[in-house]
C-alpha positions, 0 to 999 in steps of 0.5 A: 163273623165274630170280628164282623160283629165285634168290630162293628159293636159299639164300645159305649154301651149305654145306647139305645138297641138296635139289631145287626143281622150276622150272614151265615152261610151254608154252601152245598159241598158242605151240605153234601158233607153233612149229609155224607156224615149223617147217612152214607156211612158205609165204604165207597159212599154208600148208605144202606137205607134197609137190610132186612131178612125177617120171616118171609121177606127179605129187602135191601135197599143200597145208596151211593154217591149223593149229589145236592143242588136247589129246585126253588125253596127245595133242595135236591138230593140225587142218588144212585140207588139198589133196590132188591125185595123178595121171599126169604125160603130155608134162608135164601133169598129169592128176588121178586124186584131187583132194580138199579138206577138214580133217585131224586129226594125233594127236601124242605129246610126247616128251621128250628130256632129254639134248637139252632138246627136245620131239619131236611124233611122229605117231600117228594121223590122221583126215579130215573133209569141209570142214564137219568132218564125218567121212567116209571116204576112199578107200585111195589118198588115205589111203595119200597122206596117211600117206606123207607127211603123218604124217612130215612132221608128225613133224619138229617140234622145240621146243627148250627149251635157250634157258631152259635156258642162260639159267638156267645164265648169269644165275642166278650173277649173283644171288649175290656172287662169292664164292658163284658157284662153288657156285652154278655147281656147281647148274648140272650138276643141271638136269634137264627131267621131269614132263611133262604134256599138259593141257587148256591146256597142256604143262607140264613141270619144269625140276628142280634140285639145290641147297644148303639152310641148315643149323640154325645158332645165331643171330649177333649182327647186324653193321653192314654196310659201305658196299660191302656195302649198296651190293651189297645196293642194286644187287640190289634195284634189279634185283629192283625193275625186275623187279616193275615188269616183271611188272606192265606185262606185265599191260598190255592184261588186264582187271583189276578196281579191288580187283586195281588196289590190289593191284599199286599197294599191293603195289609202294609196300610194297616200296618203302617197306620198302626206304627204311625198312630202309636209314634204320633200318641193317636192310638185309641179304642176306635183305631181297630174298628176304624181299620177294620171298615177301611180295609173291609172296603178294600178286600170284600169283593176279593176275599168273598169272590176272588177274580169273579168266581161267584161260588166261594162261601164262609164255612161255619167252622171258618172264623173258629179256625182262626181263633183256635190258632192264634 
C-alpha cells in the first residue's frame, strides 16, 4: 500500500490537490481472527459470554468455534453455543434450561473515522438445532441470550490505526529530505470512508489529499551528480526488494507456467532497464515510478488473483511485513 502511494505521488510538490483513494481490505479469516483475539479467549476456542452464580441464580452461557460470512451490508457471526440457567440452593446449581445448539449473530459495521475503528454492533440474532436447523426457543432462553449474548458480541473493535500510522511514518521516507515537510503536510489529509460489506470482504478507502504536478515546459535534461544516482540507486534497490517480496508472497499459490513467466520476466525486465539506465547515464528521479506502473500492469492480475482464485486479499499487516525486513 505504502509504495502504491508512494510511487504514484507526485515529487513536485507545488501542484494543485487532488485525492488518491488507498483500497484496504479486510477478508473474513482475518475477521474471524480478530473476533477469536477479542472474544473466544479460552482453550478449544471457546468464549464464556457468563458465568454467574450469585444468590439464587446460576448461569452459564458457552461459545465455540466462530464462523463469519456476509448477509447484505451485514456480517454474520455463527456459533455453536451452551446456554444453562437455574437456582443455585446450598451452593448447587440446579438446571431449570439447559440447551445446546448454533447461534447466528447480525452485526452492523460502523465506522469510526475519528478513532480509525471499526465497531460490530448487534442487530438481530437466531437459534437453530445442533444440525442448523431452525427452531423456535422459549422466552426465557431468548431473553438469556439477548441480555447477554448481543452486548457481549457488540464489544468487538478492529482497529485499523496500525496501517494508518504506518503510512503517516514510512510514507516521507519515499521522498528526498527536501520534500518531506510537504510530504508530511499530506499526512493530516488521511481519511478512512467508503465502507462496503461484500461477499468476501469489507473493504473500506483510506482517502488522501495530495499535490499534482502542474503543466510545466520541458527542461533540457541534466547530468545527475554522483550523490544524486546514489539516492536514486538506494530507493530502487528497496523498491526492488519490494517486488521480490510480493512474489514470494505467492509462495504455496497454484500458479500456472504462463503466470510463472510472467513473474520471472517481468522481475529480469526491471532489473535490466535499471542495469541498462545506469550504463546509458538515464537514471532519474521518475525512473522507479515508471518501473513501478509497468510492472503493476504486468502482475496485478497474478499477485491479487493467482490463476483465477477470486478469494486472495491484502492483510493489513502485509506491506509493514516488508518493511520490518528489509
Amino acid at each position: 500500500m505504502l509504495a502504491v502511494i508512494a510511487l504514484s505521488c507526485p515529487h513536485n510538490l507545488q501542484a494543485a490537490t487532488e485525492t488518491v483513494y488507498v483500497p484496504l481490505t479486510l477478508d473474513y479469516p482475518f475477521i474471524r481472527m480478530v473476533i477469536m483475539d477479542q472474544l473466544y479467549t479460552q482453550p478449544g476456542e471457546r468464549a464464556v459470554v457468563i458465568d454467574k452464580k450469585t444468590g439464587w441464580n446460576c448461569a452459564y452461557i458457552e461459545m465455540s468455534n466462530p464462523e463469519v460470512r456476509s448477509n447484505g451490508s451485514l456480517i454474520i457471526i455463527g456459533s455453536n453455543i451452551r446456554v444453562m440457567e437455574g437456582v443455585q440452593i446450598f451452593g448447587k446449581c440446579f438446571e431449570m434450561v439447559n440447551w445446546e445448539g448454533y447461534i447466528e449473530v447480525s452485526q452492523r459495521i460502523v465506522l469510526d473515522e475519528s478513532a480509525s475503528q471499526l465497531h460490530l454492533e448487534t442487530v438481530d440474532s437466531h437459534a437453530y438445532e445442533t444440525n442448523r436447523q431452525p427452531m423456535v426457543i422459549g422466552s426465557t432462553m431468548w431473553d438469556m441470550i439477548k441480555k447477554h449474548v448481543h452486548p457481549y458480541f457488540s464489544n468487538i473493535v478492529i482497529d485499523l490505526k496500525f496501517p494508518v500510522n504506518e503510512i503517516k511514518t514510512m510514507l516521507p521516507l519515499f521522498f528526498a529530505a527536501d520534500q518531506r515537510a510537504g510530504v508530511e503536510g499530506w499526512m493530516n489529509s488521511l481519511k478512512l470512508g467508503r465502507l462496503r460489506v461484500e461477499n468476501d470482504a469489507i473493504r473500506l478507502d483510506l482517502a488522501m489529499m495530495i499535490e499534482t504536478n502542474p503543466s510545466t515546459p520541458s527542461e533540457p535534461a541534466r547530468e545527475l551528480t554522483a550523490q544524486e544516482i546514489e539516492r536514486i540507486s538506494r530507493i530502487w534497490e528497496t523498491w526492488d526488494a519490494f517486488l521480490v517480496y510480493q512474489i514470494e508472497s505467492l509462495i504455496g499459490e497454484t500458479l500456472t507456467p504462463e503466470e510463472r513467466q510472467t513473474l520471472f520476466e517481468t522481475l529480469l525486465d526491471s532489473r535490466y532497464g535499471f542495469v541498462r539506465a545506469l550504463e546509458d547515464k538515464d537514471i532519474g528521479n521518475d525512473l522507479i515510478r515508471q518501473q513501478f506502473v509497468w510492472t503493476w500492469q504486468q502482475l496485478n492480475s497474478i499477485l491479487r488473483f493467482p490463476s483465477g482464485q477470486k478469494n486472495r486479499s491484502w492483510r493489513p499487516d502485509q506491506i509493514s511485513g516488508f518493511f520490518y525486513s528489509v
